[in-house]
C-alpha positions in Angstrom: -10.8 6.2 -6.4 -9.4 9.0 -8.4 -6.4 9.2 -10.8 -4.6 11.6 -8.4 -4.6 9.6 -6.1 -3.9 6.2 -7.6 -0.6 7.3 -9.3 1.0 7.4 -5.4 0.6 3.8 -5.5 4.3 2.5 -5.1 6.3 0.0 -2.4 10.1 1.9 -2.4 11.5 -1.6 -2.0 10.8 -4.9 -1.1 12.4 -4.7 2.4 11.1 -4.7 6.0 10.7 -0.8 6.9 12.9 -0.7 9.3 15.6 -1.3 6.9 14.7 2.0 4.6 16.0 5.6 5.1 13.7 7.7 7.1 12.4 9.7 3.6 11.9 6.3 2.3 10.2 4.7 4.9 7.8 7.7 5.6 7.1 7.5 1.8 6.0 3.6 2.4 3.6 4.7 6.1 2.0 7.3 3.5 1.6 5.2 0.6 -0.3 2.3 2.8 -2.2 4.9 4.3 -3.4 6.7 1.3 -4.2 3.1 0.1 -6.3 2.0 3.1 -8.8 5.6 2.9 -9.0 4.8 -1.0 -10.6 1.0 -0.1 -12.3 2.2 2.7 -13.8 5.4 0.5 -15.3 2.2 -2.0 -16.7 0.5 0.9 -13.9 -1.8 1.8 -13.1 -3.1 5.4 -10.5 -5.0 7.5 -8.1 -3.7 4.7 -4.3 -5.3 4.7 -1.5 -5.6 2.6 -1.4 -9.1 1.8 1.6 -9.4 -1.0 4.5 -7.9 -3.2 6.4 -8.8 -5.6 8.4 -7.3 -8.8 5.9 -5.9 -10.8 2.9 -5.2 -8.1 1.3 -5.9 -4.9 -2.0 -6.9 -3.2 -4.1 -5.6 -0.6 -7.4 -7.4 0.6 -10.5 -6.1 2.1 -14.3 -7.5 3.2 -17.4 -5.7 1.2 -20.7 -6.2 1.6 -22.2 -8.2 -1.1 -26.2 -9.2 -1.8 -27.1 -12.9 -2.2 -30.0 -12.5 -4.8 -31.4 -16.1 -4.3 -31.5 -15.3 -0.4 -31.9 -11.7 -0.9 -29.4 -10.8 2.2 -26.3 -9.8 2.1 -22.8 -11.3 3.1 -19.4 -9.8 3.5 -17.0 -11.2 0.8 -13.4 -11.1 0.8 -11.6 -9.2 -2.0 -8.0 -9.0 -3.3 -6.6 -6.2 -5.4 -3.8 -6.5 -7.4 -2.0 -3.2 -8.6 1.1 -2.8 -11.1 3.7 -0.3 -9.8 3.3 2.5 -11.4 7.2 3.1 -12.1 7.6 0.3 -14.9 7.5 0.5 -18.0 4.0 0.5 -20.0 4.4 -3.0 -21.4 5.3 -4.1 -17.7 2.2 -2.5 -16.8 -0.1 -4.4 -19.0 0.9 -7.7 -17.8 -1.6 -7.1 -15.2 -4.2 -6.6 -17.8 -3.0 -10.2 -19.7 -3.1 -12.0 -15.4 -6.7 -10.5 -15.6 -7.9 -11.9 -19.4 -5.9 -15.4 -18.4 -7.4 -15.1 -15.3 -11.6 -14.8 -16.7 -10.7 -17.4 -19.0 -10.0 -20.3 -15.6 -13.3 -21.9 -14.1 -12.5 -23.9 -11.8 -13.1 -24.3 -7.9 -9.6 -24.3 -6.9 -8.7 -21.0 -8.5 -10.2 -17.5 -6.6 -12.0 -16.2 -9.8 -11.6 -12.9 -11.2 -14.0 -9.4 -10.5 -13.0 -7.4 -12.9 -10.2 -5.1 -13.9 -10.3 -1.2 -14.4 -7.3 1.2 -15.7 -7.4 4.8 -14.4 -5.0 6.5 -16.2 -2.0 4.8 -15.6 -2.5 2.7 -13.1 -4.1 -0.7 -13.4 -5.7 -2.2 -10.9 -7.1 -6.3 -10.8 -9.7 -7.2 -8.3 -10.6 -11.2 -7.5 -11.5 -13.1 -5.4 -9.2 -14.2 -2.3 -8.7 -17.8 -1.7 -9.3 -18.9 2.3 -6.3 -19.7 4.4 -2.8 -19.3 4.9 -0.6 -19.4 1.3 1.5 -23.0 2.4 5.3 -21.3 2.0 3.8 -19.6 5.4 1.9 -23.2 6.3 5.5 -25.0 5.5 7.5 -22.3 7.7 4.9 -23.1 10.4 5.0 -26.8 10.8 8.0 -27.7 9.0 8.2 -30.6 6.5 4.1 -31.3 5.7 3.4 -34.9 6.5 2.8 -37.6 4.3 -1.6 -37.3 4.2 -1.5 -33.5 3.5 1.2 -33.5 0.8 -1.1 -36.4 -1.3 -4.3 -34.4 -0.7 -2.6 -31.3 -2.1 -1.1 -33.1 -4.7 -4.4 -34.9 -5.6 -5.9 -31.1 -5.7 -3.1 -29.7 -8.0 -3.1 -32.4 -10.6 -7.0 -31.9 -10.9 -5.8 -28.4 -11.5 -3.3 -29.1 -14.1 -5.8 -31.7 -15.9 -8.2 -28.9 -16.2 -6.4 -26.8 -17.8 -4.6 -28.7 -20.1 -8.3 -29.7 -21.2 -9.0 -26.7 -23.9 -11.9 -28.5 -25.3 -13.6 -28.3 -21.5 -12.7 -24.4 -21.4 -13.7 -23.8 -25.5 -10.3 -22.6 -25.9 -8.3 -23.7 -28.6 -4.6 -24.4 -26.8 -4.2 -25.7 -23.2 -3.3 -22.7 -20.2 0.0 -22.8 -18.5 0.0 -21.0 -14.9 3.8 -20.7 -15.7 4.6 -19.9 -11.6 3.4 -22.7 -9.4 5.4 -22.8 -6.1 4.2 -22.8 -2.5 3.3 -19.1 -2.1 1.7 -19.2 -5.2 -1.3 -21.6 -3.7 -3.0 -21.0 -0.7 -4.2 -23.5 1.5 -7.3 -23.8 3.7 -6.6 -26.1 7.2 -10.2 -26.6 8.1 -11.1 -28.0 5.2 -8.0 -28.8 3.5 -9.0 -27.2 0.0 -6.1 -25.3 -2.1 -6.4 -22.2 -4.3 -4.2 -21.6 -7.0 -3.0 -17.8 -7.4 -1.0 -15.5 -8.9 -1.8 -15.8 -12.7 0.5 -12.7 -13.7 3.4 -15.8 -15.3 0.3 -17.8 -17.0 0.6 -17.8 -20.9 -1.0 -20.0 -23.6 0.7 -23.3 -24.3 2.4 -23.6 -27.5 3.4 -27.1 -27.1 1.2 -29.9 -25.5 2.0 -33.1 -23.3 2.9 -34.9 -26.5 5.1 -32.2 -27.5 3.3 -31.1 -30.9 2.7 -27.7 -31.8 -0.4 -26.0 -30.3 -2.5 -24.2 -33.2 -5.9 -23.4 -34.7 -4.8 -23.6 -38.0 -2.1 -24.3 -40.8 -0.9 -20.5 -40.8 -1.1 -20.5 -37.1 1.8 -23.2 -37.0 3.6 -21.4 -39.7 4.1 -18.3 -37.7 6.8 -16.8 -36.3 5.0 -17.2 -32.9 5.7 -21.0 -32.8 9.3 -20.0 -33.3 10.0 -17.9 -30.3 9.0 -18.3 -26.7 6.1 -16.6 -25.1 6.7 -18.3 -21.9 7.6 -16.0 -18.4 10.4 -16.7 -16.5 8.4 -18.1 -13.1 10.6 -18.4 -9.5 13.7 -19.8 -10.7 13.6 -21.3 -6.9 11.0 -23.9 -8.5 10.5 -23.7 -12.5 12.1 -26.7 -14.6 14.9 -26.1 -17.1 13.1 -26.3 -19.9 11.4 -22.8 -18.4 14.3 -21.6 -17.1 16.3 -21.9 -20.4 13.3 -20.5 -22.5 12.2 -23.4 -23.9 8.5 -23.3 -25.6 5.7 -22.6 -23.4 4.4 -26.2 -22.4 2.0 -27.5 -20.5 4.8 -29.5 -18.8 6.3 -26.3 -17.1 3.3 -26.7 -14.4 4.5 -30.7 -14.3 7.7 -29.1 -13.3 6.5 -26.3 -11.1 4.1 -28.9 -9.1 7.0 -31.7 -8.8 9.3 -28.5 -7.4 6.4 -27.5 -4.6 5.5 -31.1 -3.9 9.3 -31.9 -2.6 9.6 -28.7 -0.9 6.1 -29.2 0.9 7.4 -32.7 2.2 11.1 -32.0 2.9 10.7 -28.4 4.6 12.2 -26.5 2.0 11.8 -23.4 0.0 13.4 -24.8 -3.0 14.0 -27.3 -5.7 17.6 -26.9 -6.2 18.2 -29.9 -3.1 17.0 -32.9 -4.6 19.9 -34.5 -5.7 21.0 -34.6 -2.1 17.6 -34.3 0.2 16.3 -37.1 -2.6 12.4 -37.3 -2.8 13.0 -41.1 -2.0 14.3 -40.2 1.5 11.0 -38.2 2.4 8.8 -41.3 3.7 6.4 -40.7 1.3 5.2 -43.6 -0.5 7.5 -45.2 -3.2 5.2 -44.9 -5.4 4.9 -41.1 -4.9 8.6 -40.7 -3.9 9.5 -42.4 -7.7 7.1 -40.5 -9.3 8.0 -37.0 -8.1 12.1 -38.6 -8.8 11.2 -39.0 -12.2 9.9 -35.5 -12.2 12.7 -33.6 -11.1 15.2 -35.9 -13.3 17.8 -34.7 -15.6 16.6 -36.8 -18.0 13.9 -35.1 -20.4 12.6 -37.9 -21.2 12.5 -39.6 -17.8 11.1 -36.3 -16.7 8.2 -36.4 -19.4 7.2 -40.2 -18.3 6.9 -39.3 -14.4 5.0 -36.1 -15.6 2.6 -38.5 -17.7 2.4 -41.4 -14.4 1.6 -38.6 -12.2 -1.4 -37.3 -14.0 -2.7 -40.4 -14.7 -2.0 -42.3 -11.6 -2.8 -39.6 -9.0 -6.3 -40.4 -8.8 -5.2 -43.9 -7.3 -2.3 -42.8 -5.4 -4.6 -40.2 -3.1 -6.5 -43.4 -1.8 -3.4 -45.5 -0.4 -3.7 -46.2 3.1 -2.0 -44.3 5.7 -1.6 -44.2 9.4 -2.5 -41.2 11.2 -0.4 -42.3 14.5 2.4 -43.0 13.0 5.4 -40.1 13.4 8.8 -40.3 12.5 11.5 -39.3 15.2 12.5 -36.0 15.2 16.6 -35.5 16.1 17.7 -31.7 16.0 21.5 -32.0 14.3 22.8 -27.8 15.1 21.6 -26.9 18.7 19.4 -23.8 19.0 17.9 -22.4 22.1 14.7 -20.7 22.6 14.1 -17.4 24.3 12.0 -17.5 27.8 10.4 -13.9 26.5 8.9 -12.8 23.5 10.2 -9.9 21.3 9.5 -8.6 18.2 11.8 -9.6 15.5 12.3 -8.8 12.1 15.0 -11.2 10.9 17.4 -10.6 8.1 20.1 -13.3 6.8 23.9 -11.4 6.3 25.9 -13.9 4.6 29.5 -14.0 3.4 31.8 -15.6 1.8 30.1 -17.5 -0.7 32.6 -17.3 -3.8 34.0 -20.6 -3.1 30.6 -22.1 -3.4 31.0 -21.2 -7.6 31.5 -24.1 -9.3 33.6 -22.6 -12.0 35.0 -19.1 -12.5 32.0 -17.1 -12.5 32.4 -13.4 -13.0 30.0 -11.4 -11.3 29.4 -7.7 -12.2 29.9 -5.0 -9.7 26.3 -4.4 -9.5 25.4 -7.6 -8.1 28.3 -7.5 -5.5 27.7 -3.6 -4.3 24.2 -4.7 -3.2 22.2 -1.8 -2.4 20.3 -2.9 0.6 20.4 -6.4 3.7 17.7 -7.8 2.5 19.2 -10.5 0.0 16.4 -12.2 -1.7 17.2 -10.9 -5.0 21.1 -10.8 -4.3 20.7 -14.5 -4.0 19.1 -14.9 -7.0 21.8 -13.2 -9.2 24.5 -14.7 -7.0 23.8 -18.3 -7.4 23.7 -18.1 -11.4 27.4 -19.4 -10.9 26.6 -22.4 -8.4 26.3 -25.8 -8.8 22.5 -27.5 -7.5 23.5 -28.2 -4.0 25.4 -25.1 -3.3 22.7 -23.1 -4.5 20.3 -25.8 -2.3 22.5 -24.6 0.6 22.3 -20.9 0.3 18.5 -21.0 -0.4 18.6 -23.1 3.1 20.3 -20.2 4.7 18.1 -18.1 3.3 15.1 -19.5 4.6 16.2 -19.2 8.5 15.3 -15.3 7.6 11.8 -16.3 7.4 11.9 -17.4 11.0 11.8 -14.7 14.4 15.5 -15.7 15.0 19.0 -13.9 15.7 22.6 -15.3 15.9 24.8 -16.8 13.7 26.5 -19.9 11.5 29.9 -20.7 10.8 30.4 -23.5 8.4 34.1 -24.9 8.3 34.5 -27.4 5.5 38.1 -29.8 5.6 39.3 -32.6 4.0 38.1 -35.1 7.0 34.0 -33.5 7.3 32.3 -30.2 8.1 32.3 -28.4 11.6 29.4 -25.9 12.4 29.7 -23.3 14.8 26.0 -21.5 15.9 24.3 -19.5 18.6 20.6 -19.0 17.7 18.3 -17.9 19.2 14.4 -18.5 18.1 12.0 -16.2 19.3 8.6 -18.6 18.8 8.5 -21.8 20.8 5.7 -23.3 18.3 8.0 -22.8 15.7 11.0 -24.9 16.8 10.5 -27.9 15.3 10.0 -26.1 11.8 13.4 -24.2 12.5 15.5 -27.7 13.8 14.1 -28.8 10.2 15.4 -26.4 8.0 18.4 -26.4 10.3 18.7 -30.1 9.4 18.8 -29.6 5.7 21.4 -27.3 5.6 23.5 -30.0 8.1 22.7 -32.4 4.6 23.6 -29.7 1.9 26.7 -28.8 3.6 27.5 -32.4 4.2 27.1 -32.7 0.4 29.7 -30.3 -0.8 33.1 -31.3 -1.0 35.5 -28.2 -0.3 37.7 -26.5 1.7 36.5 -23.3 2.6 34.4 -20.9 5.4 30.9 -20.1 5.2 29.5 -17.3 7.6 25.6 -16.3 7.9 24.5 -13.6 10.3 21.2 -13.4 11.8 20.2 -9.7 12.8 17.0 -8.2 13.8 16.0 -5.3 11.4 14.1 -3.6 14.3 17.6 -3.0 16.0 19.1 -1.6 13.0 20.8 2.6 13.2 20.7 4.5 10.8 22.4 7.7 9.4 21.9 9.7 6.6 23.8 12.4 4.6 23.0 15.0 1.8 25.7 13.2 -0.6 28.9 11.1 -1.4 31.2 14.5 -0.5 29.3 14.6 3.1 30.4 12.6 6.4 28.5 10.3 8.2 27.2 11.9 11.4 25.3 10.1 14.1 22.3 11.9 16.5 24.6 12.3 19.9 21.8 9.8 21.4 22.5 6.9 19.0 23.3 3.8 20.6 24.2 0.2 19.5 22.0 -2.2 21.7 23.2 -5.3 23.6 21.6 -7.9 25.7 23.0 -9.1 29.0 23.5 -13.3 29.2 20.6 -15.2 31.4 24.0 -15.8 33.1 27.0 -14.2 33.7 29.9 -16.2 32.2 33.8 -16.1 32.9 36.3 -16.3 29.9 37.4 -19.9 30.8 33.7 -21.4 30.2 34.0 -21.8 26.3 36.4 -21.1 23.8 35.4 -18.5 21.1 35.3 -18.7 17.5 36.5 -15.7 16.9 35.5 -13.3 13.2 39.3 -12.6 13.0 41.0 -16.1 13.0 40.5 -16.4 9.5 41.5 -13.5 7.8 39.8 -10.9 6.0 36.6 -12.0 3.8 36.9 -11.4 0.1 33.3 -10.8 -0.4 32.7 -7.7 2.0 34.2 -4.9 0.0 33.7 -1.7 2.4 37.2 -1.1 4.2 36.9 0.2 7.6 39.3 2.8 9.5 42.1 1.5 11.1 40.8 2.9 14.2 37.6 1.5 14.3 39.0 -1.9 13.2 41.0 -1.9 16.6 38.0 -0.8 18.6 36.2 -4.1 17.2 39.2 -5.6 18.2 38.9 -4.5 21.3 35.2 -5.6 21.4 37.1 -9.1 20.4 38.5 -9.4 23.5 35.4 -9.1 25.9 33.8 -12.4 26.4 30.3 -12.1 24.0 28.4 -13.2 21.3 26.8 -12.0 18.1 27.7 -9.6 15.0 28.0 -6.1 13.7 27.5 -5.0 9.9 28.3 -2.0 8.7 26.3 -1.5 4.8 27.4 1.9 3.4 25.3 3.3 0.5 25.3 6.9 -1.2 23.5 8.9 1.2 22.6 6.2 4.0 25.1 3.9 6.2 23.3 1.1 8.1 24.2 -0.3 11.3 23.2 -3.9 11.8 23.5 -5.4 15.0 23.2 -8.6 17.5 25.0 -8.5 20.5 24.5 -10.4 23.7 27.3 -9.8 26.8 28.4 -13.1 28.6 30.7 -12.0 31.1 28.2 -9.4 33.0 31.5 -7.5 34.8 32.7 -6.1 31.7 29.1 -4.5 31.1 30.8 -0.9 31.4 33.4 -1.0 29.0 31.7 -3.3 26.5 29.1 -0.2 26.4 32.1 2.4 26.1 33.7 0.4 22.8 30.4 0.6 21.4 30.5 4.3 22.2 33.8 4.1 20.4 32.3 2.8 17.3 29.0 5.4 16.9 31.6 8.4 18.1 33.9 7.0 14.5 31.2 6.7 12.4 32.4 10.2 10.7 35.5 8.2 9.6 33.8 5.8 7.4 34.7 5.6 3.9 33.8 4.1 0.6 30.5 1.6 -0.6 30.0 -1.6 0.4 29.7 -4.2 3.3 31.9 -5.3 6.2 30.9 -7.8 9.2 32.2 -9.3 12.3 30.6 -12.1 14.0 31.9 -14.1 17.5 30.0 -17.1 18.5 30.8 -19.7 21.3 33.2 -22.3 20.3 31.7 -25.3 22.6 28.4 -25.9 20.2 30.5 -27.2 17.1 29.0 -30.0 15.8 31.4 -32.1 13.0 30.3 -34.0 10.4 31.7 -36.6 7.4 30.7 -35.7 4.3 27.8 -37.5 2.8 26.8 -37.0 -0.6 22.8 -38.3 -0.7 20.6 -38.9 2.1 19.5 -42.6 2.2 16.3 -44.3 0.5 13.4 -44.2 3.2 10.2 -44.6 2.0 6.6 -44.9 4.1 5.5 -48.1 5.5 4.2 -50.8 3.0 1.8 -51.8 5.5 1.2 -48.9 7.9 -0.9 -50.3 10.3 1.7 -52.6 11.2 3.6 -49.8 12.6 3.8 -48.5 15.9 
């Protein structure tokens, strides 16, 4: 693998390709490409691109590998770990502190390191990869884990976190932190049920133990300036504790935090902490000794916090051997109707959601960066967004977030009054053996929004990136101007439907929405009008940039007569594309009025812990 062709090495963005401008996403089809001959050159197979993240990304490959005891050889699965090459220098050598952090760990739950090379610039980190699926994927799959694999994998972790708290056992003088545990961060294997524990890049030595002293080899060690500031990484804020978040001391206790954050998202089918306080771990049906423990944990209360962290460690050896029931299963009850579709499609979901100002807590000013987002993938928006949120309403966007991680289109409006909340939705999944999951993660945001006492609209978007148009121009001073071909898709209803069937919640019965800031003309505003009128579901976004406007779409036709001139108003819109002016975002979303579900507001889901005596049940 030579220098030349290492340095072409980059991901544009983190964003499903169908979402970049054509330059960008031929750059991306190139890059992987390039990538793929290099591995194959070395004598990699069955190459893929496995991860990405901020500062790098990860393909695997199979290579043939000689047993020297059995002198044959096997094919051995390899991941390698590469640092963009657009950071800065000292971003760039993180990667070479994962990799000495990394040879330093022992242990048969962590994939162990191969070695790590820099050619020229470009670093690159090979280890072994861990078998199975990571369990954010296993979580999104089955939903909420049940009560036997959420013990054995937190049986496995606390081994982890034992070991390398244990310095004396590794002939190192302070304890590890990995700094970053959260479900993606550890795969899992389902045959045998074994976890691997990955992604090292956040893992730092400790500089306080579990007693809280100072971690040193010496007097002049504890005297140092290094025991006065933080050398702790920031982690997923979707899972680190506040003593991490709030750059405490590196401490062994951040993993405590991290593992007590992945534990109550494994068993509550979520992809965060930030719910807790509402979705309690006491209301999982885990056992109340687990449920406490992992309560404790995630308390406000350092102290409280540091005593369920010490019980855990202590006690988890025990608590892995209560007795369970394999037969017993806890009723499943779907709270927001969904529907799935009777044929398969490929679908790239993104999540467009607006007004979320109201959610702030307090008067939060967010800079114009962070509001002229530059893309529709919101991951990182999120992120930056919720900074002014209290727990639960960041709980309840992250829930929003994660329906982006299913094959699913259509839309939620959240309505919250005095007297409860009323949810309007038309979704549609695309993956029957995925329903259950979805109805889950549907559930918790019913809870988080049942939680947050308001008065206010919240409205989400579900679009398929596949189905997104683009257009492109040189610069600011230049027009939009579509390809004469260009066409915004639509689906025809299974069957046809006549105005007085349901009522419509219409996109324009609330006024305009503060947090879309891209005016549109006034005469494509009445052709959406227009569009109002015909009897249909679904959205359109329109997300202007510099040189690139997006199209976003979901639209599916109920009354099948007015299939003509619902296709000439969307002729209307592509033909006044040129008129589009100004940055920013504006969306439009209709769904069905006759699904709304109401609910009173409840501020904490209700104690429910597992059987005392399992085989009892039935």
């Amino acid at each position: 693998m030579t220098a030349e062709n290492i340095k072409h090495f980059y991901i544009p963005d983190e964003q499903s390709i169908y979402l970049l401008s054509h330059k960008d996403a031929k750059k991306l089809k190139d890059w992987f490409k390039l990538c793929t001959e290099q591995l194959q050159l070395l004598g990699y197979q069955d190459i893929e691109l496995i991860g990405k993240g901020a500062f790098g990304f990860a393909f695997s490959g199979t290579v043939a590998r000689q047993n020297s005891a059995q002198n044959a050889f096997h094919r051995q699965q390899q991941v390698f770990k590469f640092s963009r090459i657009n950071l800065p220098q000292h971003v760039q050598d993180r990667l070479e502190e994962e990799a000495y952090m990394l040879s330093l760990v022992d242990h048969p739950h962590v994939p162990r390191l191969i070695e790590y090379q820099k050619i020229k610039k470009q670093s690159v980190l090979v280890m072994e990869r861990a078998k199975g699926e990571d369990l954010e994927k296993i979580s999104l799959k089955y939903g909420p884990l049940s009560v036997r694999l959420v013990i054995k994998i937190a049986a496995q972790l606390a081994d982890i976190l034992l070991y390398l708290r244990d310095h004396q056992q590794q002939n190192q003088s302070k304890p590890i932190v990995h700094g970053d545990i959260k479900p993606s961060n550890i795969v899992f294997d389902e045959d045998s049920e074994e976890v691997g524990l990955i992604d090292w890049g956040s893992s730092v030595f400790a500089q306080i133990d579990q007693q809280g002293q100072f971690v040193g080899n010496n007097v002049m060690d504890l005297m140092s300036s290094d025991m006065q500031q933080t050398n702790a990484r920031l982690g997923d804020v979707y899972f680190i504790g506040e003593e991490q978040l709030n750059g405490g001391l590196s401490s062994v206790r951040f993993d405590e935090q991290g593992l007590a954050s992945t534990l109550y998202a494994l068993a509550s089918g979520q992809s965060s902490r930030f719910g807790h306080k509402v979705i309690t771990p006491n209301s999982l049906g885990l056992p109340k000794e687990l449920a406490k423990t992992l309560t404790a944990m995630m308390s406000d209360s350092p102290e409280l916090r540091q005593q369920g962290g010490d019980y855990f460690i202590q006690n988890m050896q025990y608590i892995k051997n209560v007795v369970l029931n394999d037969q017993l299963h806890l009723a499943h009850v779907s709270l927001i109707p969904s529907r799935v579709s009777s044929y398969s499609k490929e679908i790239d979901t993104v999540v467009y959601s607006s007004r979320k100002s109201f959610l702030r807590i307090e008067s939060y000013d967010v800079e114009e960066e962070l509001r002229l987002i530059d893309d529709a993938q919101f991951e990182r928006y999120y992120k930056n967004f919720m900074q002014g949120m209290g727990d639960t309403e960041k709980a309840f966007v992250a829930a929003v977030s994660r329906l982006g991680k299913y094959p699913v289109v259509g839309g939620l409006a959240v309505r919250w009054e005095k007297t409860g909340v009323f949810i309007d939705s038309s979704l549609n999944l695309y993956d029957s053996t995925l329903l259950k999951s979805f109805e889950a993660s549907l559930n918790n945001i019913v809870h988080f929004a049942r939680a947050i006492n308001r008065v206010g609209v919240f409205k989400c978007c579900m679009f398929n990136a596949r189905d997104t148009l683009h257009v492109e121009r040189k610069d600011e001073t230049s027009v939009f101007l579509p390809e004469k071909s260009m066409q915004i898709p639509f689906e025809l209803s299974e069957v046809s439907l006549s105005e007085h069937d349901s009522r419509m919640h219409s996109y324009f019965e609330d006024g305009d929405d503060p947090d879309e800031l891209l005016t549109l003309p006034k005469a494509l505003m009445a052709v959406i009008r227009q569009l109002n009128s015909i009897h249909h579901t679904g959205c359109i976004i329109f997300e202007s940039l510099p040189t690139h406007l997006k199209i976003h779409s979901d639209y599916k036709l109920l009354n099948h007569s007015m299939e003509l001139e619902f296709k000439s108003l969307l002729k209307d819109v592509i033909d006044l594309i040129p008129t589009i002016e100004g940055l920013g975002i504006s969306g439009f979303m209709k769904l069905p009025y006759k699904d709304t579900r109401f609910f009173t507001h409840q501020s904490q889901l209700p104690d429910r812990f597992y059987p005392k005596n399992p085989r009892r049940v039935t």
